[in-house]
C-alpha positions in Angstrom: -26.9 -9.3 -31.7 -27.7 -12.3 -33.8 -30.9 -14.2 -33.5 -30.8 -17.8 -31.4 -31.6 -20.9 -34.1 -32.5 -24.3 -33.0 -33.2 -27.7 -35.5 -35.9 -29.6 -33.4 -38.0 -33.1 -34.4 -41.8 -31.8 -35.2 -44.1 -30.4 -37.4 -45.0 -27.0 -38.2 -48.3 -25.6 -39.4 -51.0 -22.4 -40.0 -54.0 -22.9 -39.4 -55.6 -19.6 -40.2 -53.5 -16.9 -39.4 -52.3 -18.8 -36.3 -49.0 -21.2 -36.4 -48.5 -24.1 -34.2 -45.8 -26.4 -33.6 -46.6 -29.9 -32.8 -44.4 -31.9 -30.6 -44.1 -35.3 -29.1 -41.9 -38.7 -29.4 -41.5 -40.4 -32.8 -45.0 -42.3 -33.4 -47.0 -40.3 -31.3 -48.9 -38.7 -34.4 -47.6 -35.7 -35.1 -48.1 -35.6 -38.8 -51.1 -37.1 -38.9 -52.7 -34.4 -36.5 -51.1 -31.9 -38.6 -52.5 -33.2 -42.0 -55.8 -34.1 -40.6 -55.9 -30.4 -39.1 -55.0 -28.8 -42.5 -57.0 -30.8 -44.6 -60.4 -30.1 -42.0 -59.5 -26.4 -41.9 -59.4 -26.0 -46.1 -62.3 -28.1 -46.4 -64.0 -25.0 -43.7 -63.0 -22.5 -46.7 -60.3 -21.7 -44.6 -56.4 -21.0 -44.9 -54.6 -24.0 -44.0 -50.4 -24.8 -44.8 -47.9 -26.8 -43.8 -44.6 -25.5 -43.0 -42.3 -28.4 -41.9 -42.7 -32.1 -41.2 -40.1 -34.5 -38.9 -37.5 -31.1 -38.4 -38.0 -27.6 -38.0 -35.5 -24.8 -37.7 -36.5 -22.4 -35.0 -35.5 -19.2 -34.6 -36.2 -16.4 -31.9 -36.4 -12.9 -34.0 -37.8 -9.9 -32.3 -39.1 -11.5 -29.7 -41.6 -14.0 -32.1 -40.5 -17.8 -32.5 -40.3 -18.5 -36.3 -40.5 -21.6 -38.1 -38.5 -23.0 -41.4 -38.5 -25.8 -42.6 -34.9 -27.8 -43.9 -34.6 -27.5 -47.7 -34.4 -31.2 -48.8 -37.9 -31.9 -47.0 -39.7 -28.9 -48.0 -43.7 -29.6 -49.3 -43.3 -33.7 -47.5 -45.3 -34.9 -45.0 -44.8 -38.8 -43.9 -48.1 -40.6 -43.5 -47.1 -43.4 -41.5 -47.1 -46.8 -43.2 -47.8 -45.7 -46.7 -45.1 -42.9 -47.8 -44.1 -39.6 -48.1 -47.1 -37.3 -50.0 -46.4 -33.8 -51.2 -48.2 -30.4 -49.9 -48.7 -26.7 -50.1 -46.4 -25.4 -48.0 -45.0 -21.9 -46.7 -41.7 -21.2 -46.7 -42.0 -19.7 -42.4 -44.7 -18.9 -39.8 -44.7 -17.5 -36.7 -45.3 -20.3 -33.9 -48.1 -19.0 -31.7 -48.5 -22.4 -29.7 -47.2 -25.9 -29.2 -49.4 -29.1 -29.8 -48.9 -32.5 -28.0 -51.0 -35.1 -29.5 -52.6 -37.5 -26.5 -53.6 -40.9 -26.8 -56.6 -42.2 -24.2 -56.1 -43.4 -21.4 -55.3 -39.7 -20.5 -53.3 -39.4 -17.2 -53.3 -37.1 -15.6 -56.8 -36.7 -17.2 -56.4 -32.6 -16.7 -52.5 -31.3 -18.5 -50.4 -29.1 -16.3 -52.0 -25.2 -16.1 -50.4 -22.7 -17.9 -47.9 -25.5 -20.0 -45.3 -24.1 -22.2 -43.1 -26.3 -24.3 -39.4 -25.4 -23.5 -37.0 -24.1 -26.5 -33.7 -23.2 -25.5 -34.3 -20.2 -27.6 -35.0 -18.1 -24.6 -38.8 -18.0 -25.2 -41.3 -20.6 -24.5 -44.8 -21.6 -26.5 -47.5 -21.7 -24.7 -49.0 -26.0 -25.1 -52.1 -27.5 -25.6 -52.6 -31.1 -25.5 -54.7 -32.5 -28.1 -56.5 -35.8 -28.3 -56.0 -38.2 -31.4 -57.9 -41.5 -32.4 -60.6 -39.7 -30.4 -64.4 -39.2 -31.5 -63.9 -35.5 -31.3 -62.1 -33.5 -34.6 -58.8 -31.8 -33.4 -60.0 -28.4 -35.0 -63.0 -28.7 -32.9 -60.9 -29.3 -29.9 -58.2 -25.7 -31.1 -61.6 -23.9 -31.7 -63.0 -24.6 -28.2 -59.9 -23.7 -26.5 -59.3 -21.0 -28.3 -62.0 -19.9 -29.6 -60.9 -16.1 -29.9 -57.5 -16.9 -31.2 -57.8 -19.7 -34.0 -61.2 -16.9 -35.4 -62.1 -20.6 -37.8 
């Protein structure tokens, strides 16, 4: 039985030991949670990695969605309105959740209960919505809501 692959527009991380996929239209801020959330978690003295930015190749393997990233943008993230920068990257993670990044006014002001992002892989990730351009630090935001997962 071969595995089910998918090439999607987003951005892979680990944060951790815990891999997220961040999702959402062009110009929502997608990279710039993702290198805002690495670059908070190393300065913690944690683990922190990007593993794709703009595409990510998905597969479903045993059950666990998997994350590469294309080899001719492997180690760039895009910071909007000033370039492409270089990072530390892994070669694949495992996604544990999906990320949308919200923008206030929130509406509806509470997401959907129990929202998964759909794949077409034939499993879903589970999906938090995140604020951005907001007083409080997305990391603090993972850690509250889920505090015995993201262990930061």
């Amino acid at each position: 039985m071969s595995a089910l692959h998918r090439n999607i527009h987003g951005t892979a991380i680990v944060l951790g030991t815990t891999g997220f996929l961040i999702t959402g239209p062009s110009g929502s801020g997608k990279s710039a949670l993702a290198l805002a959330c690495i670059s908070e978690v190393k300065r913690r003295g944690r683990f922190a990695a990007l593993v794709a930015d703009d595409r990510v190749e998905l597969t479903l393997a045993n059950g666990r969605i998997v994350a590469r990233c294309p080899p001719t943008i492997r180690g760039l993230i895009e910071i909007r309105g000033s370039g492409i920068a270089e990072v530390e990257t892994l070669p694949a993670c495992i996604l544990d959740w999906a990320i949308m990044p919200g923008r206030a006014p929130f509406d509806p002001r509470l997401p959907p209960e129990q929202e998964e992002l759909k794949l077409e892989l034939g499993r879903n990730l589970p999906m938090l919505r995140l604020p951005v351009e907001s007083l409080l630090s997305p990391v603090d935001a993972l850690m509250a809501l889920l505090p015995e997962k993201l262990g930061l």
